[in-house]
N, C-alpha and C positions, 0 to 999 in steps of 0.2 A: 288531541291524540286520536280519538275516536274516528275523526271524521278523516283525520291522513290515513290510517290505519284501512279504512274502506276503500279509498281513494289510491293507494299506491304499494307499488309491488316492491318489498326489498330486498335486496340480494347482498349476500358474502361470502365468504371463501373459508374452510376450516380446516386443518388438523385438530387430531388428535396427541394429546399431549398427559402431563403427568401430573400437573399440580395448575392453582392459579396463577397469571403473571403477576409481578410486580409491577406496581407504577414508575416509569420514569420517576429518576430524580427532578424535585423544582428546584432548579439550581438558582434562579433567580433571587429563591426565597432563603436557601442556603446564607447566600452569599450575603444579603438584609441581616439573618439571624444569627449568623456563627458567629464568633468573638474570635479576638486579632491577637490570642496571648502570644506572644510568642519571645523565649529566652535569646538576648544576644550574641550570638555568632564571633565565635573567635577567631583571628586573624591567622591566616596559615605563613608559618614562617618561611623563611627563605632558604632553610634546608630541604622542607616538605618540598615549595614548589621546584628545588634544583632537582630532586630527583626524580618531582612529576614528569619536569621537562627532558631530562634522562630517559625518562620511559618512554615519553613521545617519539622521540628519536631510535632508540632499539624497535619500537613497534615497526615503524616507517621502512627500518631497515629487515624487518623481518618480511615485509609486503614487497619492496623494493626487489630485492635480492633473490625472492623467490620466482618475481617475475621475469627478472632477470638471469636465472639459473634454468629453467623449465618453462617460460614461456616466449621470449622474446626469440624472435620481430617478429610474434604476432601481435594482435592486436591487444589482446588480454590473458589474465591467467584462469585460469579453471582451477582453483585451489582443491578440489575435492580428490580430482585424477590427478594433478601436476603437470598437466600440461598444457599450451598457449589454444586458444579460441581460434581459430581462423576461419572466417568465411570463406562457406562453400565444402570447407570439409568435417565441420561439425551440424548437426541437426540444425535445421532456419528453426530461429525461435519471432519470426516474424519482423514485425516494425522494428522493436531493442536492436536486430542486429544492422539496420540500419547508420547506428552512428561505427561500424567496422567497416573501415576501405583498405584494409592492409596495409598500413601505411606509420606501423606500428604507435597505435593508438595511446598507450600506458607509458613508453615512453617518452613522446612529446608533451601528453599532458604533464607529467610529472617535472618538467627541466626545472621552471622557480620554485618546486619546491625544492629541489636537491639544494638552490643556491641557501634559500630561507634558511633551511638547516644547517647551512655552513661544513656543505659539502660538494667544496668549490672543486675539489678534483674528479669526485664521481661525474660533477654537472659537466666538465669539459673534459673526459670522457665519453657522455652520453651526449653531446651535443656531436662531436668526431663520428659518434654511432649513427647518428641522425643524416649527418650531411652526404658520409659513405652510402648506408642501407636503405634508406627510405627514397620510396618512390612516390608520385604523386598521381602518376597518369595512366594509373589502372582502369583497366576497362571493367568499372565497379559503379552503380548505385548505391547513393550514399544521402543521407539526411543532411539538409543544407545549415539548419539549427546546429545539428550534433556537431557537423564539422566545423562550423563557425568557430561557436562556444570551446571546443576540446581540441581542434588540432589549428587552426588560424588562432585562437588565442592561446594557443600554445607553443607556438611559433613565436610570436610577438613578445610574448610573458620569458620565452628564451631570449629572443633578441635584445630586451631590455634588461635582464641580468648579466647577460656578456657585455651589452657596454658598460653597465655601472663595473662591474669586473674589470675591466682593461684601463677605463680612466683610472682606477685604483692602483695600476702599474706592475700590480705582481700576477696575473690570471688572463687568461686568452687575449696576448697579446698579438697572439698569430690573427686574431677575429676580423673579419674584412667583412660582415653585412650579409655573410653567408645565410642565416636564419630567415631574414628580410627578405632577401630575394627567394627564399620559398616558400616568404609566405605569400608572396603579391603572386607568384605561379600561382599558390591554390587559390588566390583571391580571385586573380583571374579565371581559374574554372568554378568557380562558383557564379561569376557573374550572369550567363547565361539563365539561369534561375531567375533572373527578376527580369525577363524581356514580357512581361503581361501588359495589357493594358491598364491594369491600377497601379501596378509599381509593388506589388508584394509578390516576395518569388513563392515559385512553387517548391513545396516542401521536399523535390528528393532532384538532384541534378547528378547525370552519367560524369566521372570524374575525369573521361575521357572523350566523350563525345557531347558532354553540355545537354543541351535539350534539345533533342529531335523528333521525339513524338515515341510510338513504341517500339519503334525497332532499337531503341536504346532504354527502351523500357523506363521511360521516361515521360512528362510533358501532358500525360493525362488525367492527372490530377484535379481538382475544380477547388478542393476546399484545406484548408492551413488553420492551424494553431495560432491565436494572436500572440502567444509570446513566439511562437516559432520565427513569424514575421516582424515582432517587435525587437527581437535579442540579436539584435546587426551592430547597433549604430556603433559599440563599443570599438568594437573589433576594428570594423570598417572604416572608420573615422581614424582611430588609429594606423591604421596601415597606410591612410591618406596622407596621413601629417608624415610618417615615418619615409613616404617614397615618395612625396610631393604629387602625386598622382589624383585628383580629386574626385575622379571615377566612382570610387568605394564609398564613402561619405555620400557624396550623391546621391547613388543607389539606396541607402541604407535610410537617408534624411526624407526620400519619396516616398518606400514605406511608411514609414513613423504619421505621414504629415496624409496618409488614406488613412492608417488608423484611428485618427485624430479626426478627421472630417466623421465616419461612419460609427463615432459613438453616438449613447443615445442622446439625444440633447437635454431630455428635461432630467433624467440621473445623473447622466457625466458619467454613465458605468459603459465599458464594452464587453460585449459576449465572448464564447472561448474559444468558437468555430466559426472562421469567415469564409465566403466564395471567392477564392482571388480573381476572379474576372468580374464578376458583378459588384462585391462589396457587398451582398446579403448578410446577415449572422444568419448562419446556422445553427448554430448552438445560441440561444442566448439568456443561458444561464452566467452568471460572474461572482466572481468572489478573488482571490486571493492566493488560489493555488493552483494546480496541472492546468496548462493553458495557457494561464493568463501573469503568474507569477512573475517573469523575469520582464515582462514589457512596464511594468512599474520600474522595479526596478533602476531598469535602463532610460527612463526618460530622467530619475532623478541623479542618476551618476553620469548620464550624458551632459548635464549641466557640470557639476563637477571636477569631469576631463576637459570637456569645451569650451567651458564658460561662456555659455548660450543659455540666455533670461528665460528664451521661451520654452526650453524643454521644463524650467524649475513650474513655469506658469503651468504649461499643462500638467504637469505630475500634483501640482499644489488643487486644482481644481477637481483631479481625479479623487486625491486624498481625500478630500473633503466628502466625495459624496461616499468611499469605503468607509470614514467613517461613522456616515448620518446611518447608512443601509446593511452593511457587510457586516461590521464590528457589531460584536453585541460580548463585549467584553465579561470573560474571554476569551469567548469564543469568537470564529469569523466563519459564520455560514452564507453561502452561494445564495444570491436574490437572481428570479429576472428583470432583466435590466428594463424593461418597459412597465413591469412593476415589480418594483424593487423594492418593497414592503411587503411583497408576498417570496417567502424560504422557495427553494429551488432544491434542497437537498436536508436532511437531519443528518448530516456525516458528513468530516471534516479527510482531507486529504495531508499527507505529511508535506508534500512539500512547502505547505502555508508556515514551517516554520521559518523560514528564511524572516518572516514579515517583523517581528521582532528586532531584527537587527538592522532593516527599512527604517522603521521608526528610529531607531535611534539615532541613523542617520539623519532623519529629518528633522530629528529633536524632542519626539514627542516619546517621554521614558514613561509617563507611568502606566498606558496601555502596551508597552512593550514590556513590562514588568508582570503585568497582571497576562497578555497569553503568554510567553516564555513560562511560567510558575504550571500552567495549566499545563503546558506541554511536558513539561520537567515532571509532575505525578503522573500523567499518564507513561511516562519513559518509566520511572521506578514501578509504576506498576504491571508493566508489561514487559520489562528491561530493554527496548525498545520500543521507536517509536513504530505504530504497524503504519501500512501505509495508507489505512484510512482506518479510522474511527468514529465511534459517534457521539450524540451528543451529551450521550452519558458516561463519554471515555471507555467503551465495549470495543474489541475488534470487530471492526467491519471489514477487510480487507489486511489479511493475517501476514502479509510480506514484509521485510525490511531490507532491501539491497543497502544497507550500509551507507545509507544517506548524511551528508555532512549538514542542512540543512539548521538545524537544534546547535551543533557544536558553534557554528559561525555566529547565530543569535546570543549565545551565551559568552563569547568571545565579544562581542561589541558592547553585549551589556556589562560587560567588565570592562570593559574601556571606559564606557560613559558613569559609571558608578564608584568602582574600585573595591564591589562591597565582592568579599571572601567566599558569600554565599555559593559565586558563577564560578571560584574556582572548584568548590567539592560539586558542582555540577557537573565541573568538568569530567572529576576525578573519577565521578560514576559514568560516567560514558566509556570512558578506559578501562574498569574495571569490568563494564557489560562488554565492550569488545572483546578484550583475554578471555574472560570466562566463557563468554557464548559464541563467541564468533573466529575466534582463534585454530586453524588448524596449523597441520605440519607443514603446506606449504603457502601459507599467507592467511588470508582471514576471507569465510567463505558469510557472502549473504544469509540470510536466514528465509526459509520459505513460511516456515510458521510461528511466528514469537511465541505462541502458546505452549507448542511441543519444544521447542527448541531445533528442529529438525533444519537441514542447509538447503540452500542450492548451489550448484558448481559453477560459483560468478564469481567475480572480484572486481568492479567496473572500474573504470581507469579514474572518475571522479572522486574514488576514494584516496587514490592517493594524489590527486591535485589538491583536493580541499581541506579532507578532515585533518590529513595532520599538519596541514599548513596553521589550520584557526587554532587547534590543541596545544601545538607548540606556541603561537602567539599569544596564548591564554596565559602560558606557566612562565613565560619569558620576559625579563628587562631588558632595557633598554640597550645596556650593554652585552648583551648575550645575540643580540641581533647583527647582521654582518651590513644592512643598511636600515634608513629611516622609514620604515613603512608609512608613515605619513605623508612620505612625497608621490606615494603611490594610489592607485584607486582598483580595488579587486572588482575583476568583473565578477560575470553571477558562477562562470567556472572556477572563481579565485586567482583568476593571471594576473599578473602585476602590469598596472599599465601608469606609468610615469606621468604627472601633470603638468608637467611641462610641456606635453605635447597640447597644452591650450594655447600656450603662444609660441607652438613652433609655424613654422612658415606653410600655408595655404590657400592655394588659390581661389580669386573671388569670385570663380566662377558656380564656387558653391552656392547655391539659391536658399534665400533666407526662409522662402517656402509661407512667409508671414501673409495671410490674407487678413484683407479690412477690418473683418468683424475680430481679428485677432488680436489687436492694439495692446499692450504690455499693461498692466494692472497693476498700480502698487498695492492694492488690495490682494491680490493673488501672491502679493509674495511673504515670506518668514526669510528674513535675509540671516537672520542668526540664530542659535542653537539656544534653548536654556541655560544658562549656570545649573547644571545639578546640583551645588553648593546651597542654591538658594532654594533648587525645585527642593528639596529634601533636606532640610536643615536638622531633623530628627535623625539620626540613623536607624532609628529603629521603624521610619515608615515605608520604606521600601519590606520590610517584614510582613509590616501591616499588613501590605497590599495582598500579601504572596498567602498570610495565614487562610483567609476565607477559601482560598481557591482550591489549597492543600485537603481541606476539612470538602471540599465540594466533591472533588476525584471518589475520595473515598466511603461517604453516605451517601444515603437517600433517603427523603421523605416519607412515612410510612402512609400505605395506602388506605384510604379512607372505606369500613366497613359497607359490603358491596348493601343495596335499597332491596329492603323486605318491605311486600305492601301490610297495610295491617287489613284486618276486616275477619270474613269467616271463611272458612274453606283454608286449605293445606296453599300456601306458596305457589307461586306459578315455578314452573322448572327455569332455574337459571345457564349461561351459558359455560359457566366455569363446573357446574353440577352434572352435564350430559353424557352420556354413555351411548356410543352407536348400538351396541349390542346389548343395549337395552329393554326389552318390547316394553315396559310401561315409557319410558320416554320418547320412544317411539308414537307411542298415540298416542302423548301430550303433544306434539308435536305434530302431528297430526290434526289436532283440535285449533291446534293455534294455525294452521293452513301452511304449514311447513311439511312440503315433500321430499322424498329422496329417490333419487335417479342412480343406477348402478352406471356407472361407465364401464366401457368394454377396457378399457387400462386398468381397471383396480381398483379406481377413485369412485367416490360417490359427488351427488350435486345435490346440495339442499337448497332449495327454491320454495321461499313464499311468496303467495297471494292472499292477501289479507281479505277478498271476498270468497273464499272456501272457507275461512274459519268459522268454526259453530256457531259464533256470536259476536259483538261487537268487543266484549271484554278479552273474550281470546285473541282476536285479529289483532289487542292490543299487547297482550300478551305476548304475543309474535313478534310483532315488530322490536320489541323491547330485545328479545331473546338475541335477534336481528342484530340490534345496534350494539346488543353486547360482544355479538360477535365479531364484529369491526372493533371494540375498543381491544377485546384481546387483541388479536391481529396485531395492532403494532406492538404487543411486545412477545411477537413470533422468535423472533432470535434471540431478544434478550431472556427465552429461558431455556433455551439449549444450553447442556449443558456441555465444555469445551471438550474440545479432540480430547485423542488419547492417542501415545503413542508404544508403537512395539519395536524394541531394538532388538536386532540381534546379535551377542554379545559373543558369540564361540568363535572358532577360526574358519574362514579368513579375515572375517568381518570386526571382531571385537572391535561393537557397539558403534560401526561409522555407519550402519544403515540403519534409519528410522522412517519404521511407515506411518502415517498418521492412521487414525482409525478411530471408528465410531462408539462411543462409549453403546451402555444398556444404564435402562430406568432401574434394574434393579440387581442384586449381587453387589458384593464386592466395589466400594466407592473410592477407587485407586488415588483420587487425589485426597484423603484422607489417612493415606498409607505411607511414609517416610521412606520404604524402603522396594515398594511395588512390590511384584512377583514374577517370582525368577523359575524358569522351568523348560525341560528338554520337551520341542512339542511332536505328537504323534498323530497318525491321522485315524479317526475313530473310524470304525465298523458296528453299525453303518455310514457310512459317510454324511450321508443326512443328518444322522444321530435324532431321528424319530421315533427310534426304538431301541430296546436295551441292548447295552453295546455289547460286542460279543466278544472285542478285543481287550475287554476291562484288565485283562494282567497287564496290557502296553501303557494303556492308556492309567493306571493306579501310578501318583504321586507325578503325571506329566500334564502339558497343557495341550488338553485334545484340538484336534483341528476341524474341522465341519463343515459341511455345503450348507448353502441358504436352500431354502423350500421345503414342501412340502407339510413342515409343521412349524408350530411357533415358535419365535426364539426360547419363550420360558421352559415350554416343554427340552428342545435341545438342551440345554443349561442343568434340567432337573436327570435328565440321562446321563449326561457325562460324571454329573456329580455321585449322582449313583456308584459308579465304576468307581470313585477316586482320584478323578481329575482334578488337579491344585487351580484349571482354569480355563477358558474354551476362547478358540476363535473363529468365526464364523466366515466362510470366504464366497463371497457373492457368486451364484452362481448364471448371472450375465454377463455374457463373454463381451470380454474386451474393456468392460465398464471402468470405472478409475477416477482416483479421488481429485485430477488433474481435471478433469470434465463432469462431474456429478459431486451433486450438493453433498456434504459428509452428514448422516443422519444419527439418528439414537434408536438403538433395540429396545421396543416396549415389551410390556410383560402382556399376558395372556387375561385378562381382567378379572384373575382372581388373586389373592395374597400372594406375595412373589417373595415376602421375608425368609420362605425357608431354602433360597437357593442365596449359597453366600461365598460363593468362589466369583470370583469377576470371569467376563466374556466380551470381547470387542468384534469386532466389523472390521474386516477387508475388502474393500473392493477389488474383483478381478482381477487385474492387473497387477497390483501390489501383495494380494492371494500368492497368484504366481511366482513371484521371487522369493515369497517364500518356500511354495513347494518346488519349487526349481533345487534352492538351497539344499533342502532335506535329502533329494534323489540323489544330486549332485557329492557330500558331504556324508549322508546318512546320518550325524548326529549336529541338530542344529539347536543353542540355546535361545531363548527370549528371555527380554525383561517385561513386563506388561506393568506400564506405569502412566503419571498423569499427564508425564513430559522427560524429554529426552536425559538422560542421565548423566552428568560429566563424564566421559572417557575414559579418565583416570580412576572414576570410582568403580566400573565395570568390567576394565581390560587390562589385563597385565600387561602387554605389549603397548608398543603406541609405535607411530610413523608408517603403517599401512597403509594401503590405496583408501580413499573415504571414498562412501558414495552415501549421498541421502535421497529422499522422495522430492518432489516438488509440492508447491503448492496446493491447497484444496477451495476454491473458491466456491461462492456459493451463487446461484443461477436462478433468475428469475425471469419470465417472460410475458411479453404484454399481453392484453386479452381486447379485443375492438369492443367497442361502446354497447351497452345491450338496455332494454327497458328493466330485462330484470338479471338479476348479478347470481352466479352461482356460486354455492359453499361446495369445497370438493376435500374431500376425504379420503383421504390414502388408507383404505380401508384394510386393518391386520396390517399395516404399513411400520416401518422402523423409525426413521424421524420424527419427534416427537407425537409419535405415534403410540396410543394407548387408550386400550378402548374403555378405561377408566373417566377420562377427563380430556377435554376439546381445545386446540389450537385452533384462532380465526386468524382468517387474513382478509379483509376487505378489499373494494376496489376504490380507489383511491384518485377522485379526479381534481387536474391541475394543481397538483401539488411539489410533482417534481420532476426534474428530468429523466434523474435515474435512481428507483429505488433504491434498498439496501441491498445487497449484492450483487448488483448491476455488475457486470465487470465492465473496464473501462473500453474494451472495445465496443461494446453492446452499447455506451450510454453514449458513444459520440453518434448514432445514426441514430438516436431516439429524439422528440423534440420537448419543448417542456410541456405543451398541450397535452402530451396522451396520454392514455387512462393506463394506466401499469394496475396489472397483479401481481401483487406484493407476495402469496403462497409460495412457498416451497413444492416441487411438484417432486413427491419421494416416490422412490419403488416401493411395491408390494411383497408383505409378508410371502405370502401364500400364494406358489408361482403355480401356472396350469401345471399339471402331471405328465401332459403329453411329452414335454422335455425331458421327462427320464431325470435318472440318478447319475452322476459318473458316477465311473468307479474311484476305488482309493486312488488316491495319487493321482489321475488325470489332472493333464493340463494340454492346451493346446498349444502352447509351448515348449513340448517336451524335447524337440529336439535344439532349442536355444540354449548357452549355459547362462549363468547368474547374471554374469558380466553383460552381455545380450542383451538380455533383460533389461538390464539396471539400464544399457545405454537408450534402449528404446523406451523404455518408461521417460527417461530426460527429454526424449524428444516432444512426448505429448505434451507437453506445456508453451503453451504461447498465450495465456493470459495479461493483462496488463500492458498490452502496448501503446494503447494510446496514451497513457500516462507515460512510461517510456519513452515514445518519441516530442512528447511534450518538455523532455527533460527533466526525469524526477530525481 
């Protein structure tokens, strides 16, 4: 230790924070040690499920019908407004709006479901609707995946329930192939996308002009999604068989067979970003989810539909190495594919649940038993799935647009099992829909599962898929209007007939088979298990499920942090540091640890182990050092979650909730049953620096407050003074917003903060503003200030008003280039876990992953997995210069916007998430 300690300079990265972190859960060991008791599971009877499947359908029709009332022929519903999405006249929310071509998106996706439900007159109504209104040759840019997957297989998933309907003799017997022939139109403008030289199209083609380069704002693209490029063959292949045309299969089979040549060879894994002209990865991270998801999928249902050995052969050879590298049951974390023994990520993406109901597909139940169970606690504990998390089941990524992904997994393993367990799985996904996601006109996304708060989306996938699998959960045999089994669901859930394996095409399709490719009976499982025999106990499918239940919810206690012994007091530890300390200051000092003011705010602690006094110090450093990096990774896991602010008066009762940043001390709202409920006013001084002068307004109200100039605690101890039931604090960085800046926590002033005991949250800017917009506008505005968004019903007498909610608050991390020595930086008087009590670290962290935690997903597809990421959070500072002045009360620089304004432009700042969106989430 000595002689490193002489020899090398180390660096980390810190906040400050409130208390020491926790150790990750060892869930490995969990899972070794917990016990499997678990009581058997009673059968749900056949009334339960008649009225589950009742409900399935009333929901369907609540979604349906709203779409259909207020949004259609656009593309989607906006359940918060009540009105249809259309591109180009609502705010670009980036890549997402990519799969909208006006071309009325919700209801093409939606036809087999109308039929499933045995609502054969709605479907031959909305087919009539289809064939009249819908255009296809709009001069639009459009996602060639989105459209594939959602409006060509939805065309197709139509066309193949009007015929089973007509040979039936009583339903579209007028149907002459009308559906088919729009879809080989779109087929055909889709084709131009794949004139590259490897044969993978490019991800967005003009639905009018094909690919021209940019005057079509097209054809300059370089790099594609492997499932983007993989999620053809279904489609393609079917429209080939269905029109005799061998064109589309073709195209679709060329892809597939460059993805196949450009895996790695010694994994069998492929990365998630390819160069369609070169065949480079550029990403080449793999796993299981955004990316790469549905091109599994699709090689093992293209066998399936086609009854072609060789899709089953490469999908069996893929399997094999997800399971050696990927799986680490239950979890399935991203390797890179060149080494694929080393993690690429510590957080899991939602769309990997689909993988569950893959297996079962393929046969293999009891690792589709064990991640389904992990995903199902992580859903009860967060009432949905977010759209990433990690590997301690924490949100990492707080969205849930309404994904079917879990329902369909829980649907198959009710098929392969029959155990009761998948239906009360079910029944809680429907129960979290109604309650959380349910408005008045359909069921809106969720931006933040923690708050409860919406976005104003409805994607048209939710009603092709979830209640397609929901209803097929609660339903028999005879409740169904054909055999699903003669069917194969693509990865959008269209129905695509098997028949079409031995319907008629030609052999000009190329078997694409090279030498080295020769057919393996080794490579194949030609049959499924008997679950009969896999599980002859019924109570081990419980088994499997109890350790994982018991994992979600503990953790391992952390092992007592290393005291040296010997003489002399302790070396200062990293969990014990105090910036505004001066004796830790020059320990720190001794140990060759300095501190750098940055002109931001931030501090930089940088040692060198040859300024320390002595060799024992310079060791002492370095320890301090590595301690600081071991905090560091559990930077997030001790934040503690949003809060949100509803406001509950007219016009709004409670449809707006802003997220917002809690405080380390007051008032701990999520310990509160009922929050606190209060008309808010704006204190004098605005700052609330000093004693308020409006204390008669501001006694038994929830004052409102500028950032700066003093500490949050002190603000907090002013208002309470006055008699304020609660305070809110509104950033005073114009423009700032929980849409583009990390959500942080108000520390306290590093003295006892227990005698302030009214709660105080954080506004940023932007969401500031709608609130004081409201007040000026209104003059009396209520809040709730609570842990998470409040049911409707329990806050608003009225109901059926316009809703609006906040978006998203993602959290932002950015890389730092390679240095000899690493800096600790400190948001000094800073609000995220900011507290000049006790230290947050965050290290630098080499080749360990592509994209940190928070990464969002735009940011992680230009990142590679070589580079060095800083993992810190980079927070604003307490204590802003002076030169910025004070507003006055009530300023805003939006004063001449009303609510509504606001609320629209606030929706607009969000374009988070699209590469996962156009990856198909």
């Amino acid at each position: 230790m000595t002689e490193f300690a002489k020899s090398h300079t180390v660096v980390v990265c810190i906040f400050l924070r409130s208390g020491p972190a926790p150790t990750m859960p060892v869930l490995l060991s969990l899972l070794v040690l917990l016990g499997s008791l678990c009581s058997p599971g009673w059968a749900m009877t056949q009334e339960e499920k008649s009225k589950l499947r009742n409900q399935v359908v009333e929901m369907f029709d609540h979604a349906y019908q709203n779409y259909m009332d207020h949004a259609y022929p656009a593309d989607e519903l906006m359940p918060l407004t009540c009105r249809g999405r259309v591109r180009g006249l609502e705010p670009s929310r980036g890549d997402v709006d990519d799969a909208l071509g006006k071309f009325s998106l919700t209801l093409i996706d939606t036809l087999d479901t109308l039929v499933l439900l045995n609502k054969t007159t709605e479907f031959e109504a909305a087919v009539r609707r289809v064939l009249t209104d819908v255009r296809l040759d709009n001069d639009i840019v459009v996602s060639v995946f989105e459209t594939n997957i959602r409006v060509l297989g939805g065309l197709l998933g139509g066309h193949s329930m009007a015929l089973m309907l007509k040979e039936g003799g009583q339903n579209m017997q007028w149907y002459q192939d009308e559906l088919l022939h729009m879809a080989k139109d779109l087929g055909l403008r889709l084709l131009p996308a794949f004139n590259t030289s490897s044969g993978l199209p490019y991800p967005r083609v003009n639905l009018k002009y094909g690919v021209r380069g940019p005057e079509t704002r097209t054809g300059t693209e370089t790099d594609t999604c492997t499932a983007c490029a993989g999620t053809i063959i279904l489609e393609f292949a079917a429209l080939s068989r269905f029109t005799g045309d061998p064109v589309f299969e073709a195209h679709a089979r060329r892809a597939l067979d460059f993805l196949w040549e450009k895996r790695q060879r010694n994994s069998n894994l492929v990365g998630t970003t390819i160069n369609i002209h070169s065949g480079e990865w550029v990403r080449r991270d793999s796993g299981v989810g955004a990316g790469i998801d549905s091109y599994y999928e699709y090689l093992l249902k293209a066998y399936v539909l086609l009854g072609d050995d060789q899709f089953l052969q490469r999908f069996n050879i893929h399997y094999a190495s997800i399971m050696k590298y990927i799986s680490q049951p239950p979890l399935l974390l991203d390797v890179h594919i060149h080494k694929p023994l080393l993690p690429a990520r510590t957080w899991m993406d939602s769309l990997l649940a689909f993988f569950p109901g893959l297996q079962v597909l393929k046969g293999d139940i009891r690792p589709a038993i064990e991640t389904h169970e992990m995903l199902y606690q992580v859903t009860k504990k967060h009432n949905f799935l977010p759209e990433a998390f990690t590997t301690d089941f924490r949100v990492h990524w707080a969205q849930h647009p309404l994904r079917p992904e879990f329902a369909e997994s829980t649907y198959f393993l009710y098929k392969a099992t029959g155990d009761p367990y998948y239906l009360e799985a079910g029944r809680t996904i429907m129960d979290n829909l109604n309650r959380f996601a349910r408005v008045p006109c359909g069921f809106a996304a969720m931006k933040d599962v923690r708050t409860g708060s919406h976005e104003d989306r409805m994607d048209s996938f939710f009603l092709a898929e979830m209640f397609k699998y929901l209803f097929l959960l609660f339903a028999d045999a005879e409740d169904l209007p054909f055999d699903v089994e003669d069917y194969v669901f693509t990865t959008e859930a269209h129905l695509l007939p098997l028949s079409l394996s031995t319907a008629p095409h030609s052999s000009s399709v190329p078997s694409n088979r090279t030498s080295e490719e020769e057919l393996d009976d080794s490579n194949f499982d030609w049959t499924c298990p008997n679950t009969r025999l896999l599980f002859p106990d019924p109570a081990f499918p419980r088994n499997l499920r109890e350790p994982i239940r018991s994992a979600v919810d503990k953790s391992c206690p952390r092992p007592a942090p290393y005291r040296e012994l010997g003489m002399g007091r302790p070396p200062l530890r990293a969990q014990d540091f105090m910036a505004n300390n001066p004796e830790h200051l020059e320990l720190l000092r001794r140990m060759g640890v300095s501190l750098i003011h940055l002109k931001d705010g931030r501090v930089q602690l940088v040692q060198h182990a040859t300024q320390a006094v002595s060799a024992v110090a310079a060791e002492d450093g370095v320890r301090f050092m590595q301690e600081m990096m071991e905090l560091s990774s559990q930077q997030q896991k001790e934040q503690l979650p949003p809060r949100a602010i509803q406001i509950i008066s007219y016009p709004f009762f409670g449809r707006v909730v802003l997220t917002a940043g809690p405080a380390q001390f007051g008032t701990d709202l999520s310990k509160s049953s009922t929050g606190v409920r209060g008309f808010v006013t704006v204190a004098e001084p605005y700052s609330g620096c000093s004693e308020i002068t409006n204390a008669e307004y501001i006694q038994g109200h929830i004052a409102l407050l500028q950032r700066g100039q003093c500490m949050f605690a002190e603000k907090a101890r002013n208002i309470q003074k006055a008699g304020a039931i609660g305070g809110i604090v509104i950033d005073d960085n114009e423009g700032s917003s929980s849409d583009t800046a990390p959500l942080f926590q108000m520390a306290g002033d590093g003295r006892n903060t227990e005698d302030i005991t009214l709660p105080i949250l954080f506004l940023f800017h932007k969401e500031g503003n709608i609130l004081l917009e409201a007040l000026k506008e209104y003059r009396v505005v209520e809040v709730l200030l609570s842990d998470k968004a409040r049911d409707r019903g329990m806050v608003v007498p009225e109901a059926g008003e316009e809703q609006f909610t906040e978006k998203t608050t993602p959290t932002s991390f950015e890389p730092i280039s390679q240095s000899q020595m690493s800096t600790l930086e400190l948001d000094e008087l800073a609000p995220e876990e900011v507290s000049p009590l006790q230290e947050e670290v965050s290290a630098v962290i080499e080749d360990t992953s592509p994209a940190e935690e928070g990464t969002s997903p735009e940011e992680e597809v230009s990142q590679t997995q070589e580079e060095e990421k800083e993992v810190d959070v980079v927070q604003p500072k307490e204590e802003r210069d002076s030169e910025e002045g004070v507003k006055p009360e009530g300023h805003t620089d939006s004063s001449s916007q009303s609510v509504d304004e606001l609320l629209a432009d606030w929706r607009e700042d969000l374009e988070a998430f699209q590469q996962m969106e156009k990856d198909e989430l």
